[in-house]
Every structure is written in C-alpha cells, then in structure tokens.
N, C-alpha and C positions, 0 to 999 in steps of 0.2 A: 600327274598326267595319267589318262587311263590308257593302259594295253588295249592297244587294237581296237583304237576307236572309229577307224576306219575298214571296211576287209582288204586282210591279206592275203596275195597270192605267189605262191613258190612253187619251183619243178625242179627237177633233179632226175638225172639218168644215170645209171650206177653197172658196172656188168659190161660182160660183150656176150654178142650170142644168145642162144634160146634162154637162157638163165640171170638174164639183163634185169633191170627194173626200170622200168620210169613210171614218176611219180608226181602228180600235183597237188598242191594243196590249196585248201581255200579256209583260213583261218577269221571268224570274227566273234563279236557276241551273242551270246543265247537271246539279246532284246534288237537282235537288228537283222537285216536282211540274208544272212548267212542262216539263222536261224530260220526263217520261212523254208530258207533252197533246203537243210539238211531236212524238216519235217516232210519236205512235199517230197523229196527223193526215197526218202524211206519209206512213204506209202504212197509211191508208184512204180513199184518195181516193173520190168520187162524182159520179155523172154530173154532168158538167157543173161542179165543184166540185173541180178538181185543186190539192190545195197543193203549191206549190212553192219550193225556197231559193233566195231573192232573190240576184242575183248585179248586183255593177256591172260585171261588165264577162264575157263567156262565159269557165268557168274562174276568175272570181275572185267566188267569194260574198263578201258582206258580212258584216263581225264587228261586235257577236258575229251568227252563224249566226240568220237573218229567216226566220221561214216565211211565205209570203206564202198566204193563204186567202182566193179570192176568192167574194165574196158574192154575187153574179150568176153566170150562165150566160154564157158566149160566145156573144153571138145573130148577128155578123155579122164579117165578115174585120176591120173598122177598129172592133169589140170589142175582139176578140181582139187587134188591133193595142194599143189602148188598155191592157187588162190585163195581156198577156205583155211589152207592150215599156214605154210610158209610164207607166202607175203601177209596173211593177216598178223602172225608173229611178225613179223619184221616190221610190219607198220607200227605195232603196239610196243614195243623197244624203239623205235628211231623216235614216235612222239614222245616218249618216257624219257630216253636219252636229253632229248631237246627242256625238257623239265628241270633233268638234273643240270642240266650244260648253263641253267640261266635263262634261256632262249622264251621260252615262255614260263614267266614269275610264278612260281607256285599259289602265290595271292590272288590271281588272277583264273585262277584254270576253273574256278565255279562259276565263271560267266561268260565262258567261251565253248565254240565247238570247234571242230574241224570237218572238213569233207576232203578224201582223199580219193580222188581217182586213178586206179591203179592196172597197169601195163603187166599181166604176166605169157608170156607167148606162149600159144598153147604147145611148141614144140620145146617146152622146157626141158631139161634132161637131169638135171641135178638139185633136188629140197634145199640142203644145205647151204646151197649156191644161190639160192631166189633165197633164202631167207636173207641173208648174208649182204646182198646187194641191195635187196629190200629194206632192211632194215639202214644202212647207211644214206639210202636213196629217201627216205622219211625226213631223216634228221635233217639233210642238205636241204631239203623240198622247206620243210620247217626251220632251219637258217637261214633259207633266201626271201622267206615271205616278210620274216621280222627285219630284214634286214634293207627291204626292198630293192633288192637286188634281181636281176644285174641291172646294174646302172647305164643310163640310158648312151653315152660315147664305148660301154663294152657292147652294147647291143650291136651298133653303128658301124662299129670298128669289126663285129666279126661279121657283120653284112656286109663290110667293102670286101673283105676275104671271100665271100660267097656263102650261099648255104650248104649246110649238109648235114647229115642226121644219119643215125646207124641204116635207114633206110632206103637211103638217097642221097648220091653226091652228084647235080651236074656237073659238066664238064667244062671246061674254062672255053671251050666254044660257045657252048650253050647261055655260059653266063655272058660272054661280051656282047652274044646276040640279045638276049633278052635285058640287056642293060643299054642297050642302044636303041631298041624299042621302046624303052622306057622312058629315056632323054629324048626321044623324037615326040611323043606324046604333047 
C-alpha cells in the first residue's frame, strides 16, 4: 500500500501565551496535488508572508522537503528571530521526530512533501519556548495527519461542549442562543 496516497491534513496547538504554537500540516506526494500547492506557494510569496524550505541545519533542508508558511507578519527583530530561526528549528525536529517515531516510513520520504503553516505571535517572549512547543506541535500536527485524526464522534463530541480556542470562548449564553438559531433554521 502506498503512504499517503491520498493528502493528509493535521494541526496541533502546543503552548499557552505569546510563546504557543499551532501548527498545520498538509502532507502528500511530490506527483499529486500537494505538490502543485507547495510549488506555487513557494513562488508566490506576499508581503509579509514569505514560504520558505525548512532547513535543519543552512544547506540541509528537511526530508521529506517542509514548506514552512508563516501566518503572521514579522513585526519585530525577536519575530522574526522566533519564525526564521525557532519555529523553523522546531518544525525541522518535530518532522524529523515523526521520521524516527515511524510516523512517516523512511522509504517513503523521497516522494512526499509537506506544507506547514505556522502560528508564531508576534508578542512572543521566549526562543527557547517557541522552539520547544514548536517543535512538539510539528510532530502532533504530523501524527494527527497519518493518523487522520481527530476522529469524526471526538470532533462532535467536543462541538456538543462548545467551541473554544486559546482565542475565543463563547459563553454558554451565547452558545444556547446560537444553537437554538440554528435548530430553528
């Protein structure tokens, strides 16, 4: 059977606070429609929104081949420290991890890429800590895509609890109202 002969998609949030991660991933092959998206993202950058191939080390990208896209702007020198050096480190260790861990076949990594969309807030306050949370937030991202997870009754099940996100929690008013507008529909 071949790896990822469909695309995979994973996300993972890792962290509290300016020093969070979240992460998505978009894993397929270098001869399918993943491969189109990572070509045409890599030569169309935009302000402020440059993807670039995640490298561990300068001169040695990461296999299989990570585009890293980030989802903020670079708003200050220890941004831009955070996204060009610590989550691009942490990306290239959490895909490398997921190598070692099984998760994607070592046999397979010559005909696969990744695209990594990646969360660093520009009020970051700690490298160490984006790295760190980064780097775990890769690997989860890259175990929920092979895994395809989350399974569609944990989805469900945490939609009857309501949404919520480090960003946003309605308030269980607002959920019975907008869940009774919704049954009225």
């Amino acid at each position: 059977m071949t790896f990822a002969a469909t695309v995979l998609v994973g996300e993972a949030f890792v962290g509290e606070g300016a020093d969070a991660a979240h992460t998505n991933v978009v894993l397929g092959r270098r001869d399918g429609p993943v491969a189109t998206a990572w070509a045409t993202a890599l030569a169309s950058p935009s302000a402020g929104h440059v993807p670039f191939v995640t490298v561990v080390r300068p001169s040695v990208p990461v296999q299989p081949p990570t585009l890293f896209v980030p989802k903020a702007a670079a708003e200050s020198e220890l941004h831009s420290r955070a996204t060009w050096g610590a989550a691009q480190a942490g990306l290239a260790l959490g895909v490398t991890d997921a190598i070692e861990a099984g998760l994607i076949p070592r046999e397979a990594v010559s005909d696969l890429l990744i695209i990594a969309a990646i969360w660093v807030n520009p009020a970051v306050t700690d490298l160490d800590r984006a790295f760190a949370n980064q780097r775990v937030a890769a690997f989860r991202a890259v175990r929920a895509a092979v895994a395809g997870a989350p399974a569609i009754d944990d989805v469900l099940g945490a939609a009857r609890e309501g949404a919520a996100n480090p960003f946003y929690t309605p308030s269980d008013e607002v959920l019975a109202q907008s869940s009774a507008e919704v049954r009225a529909q």
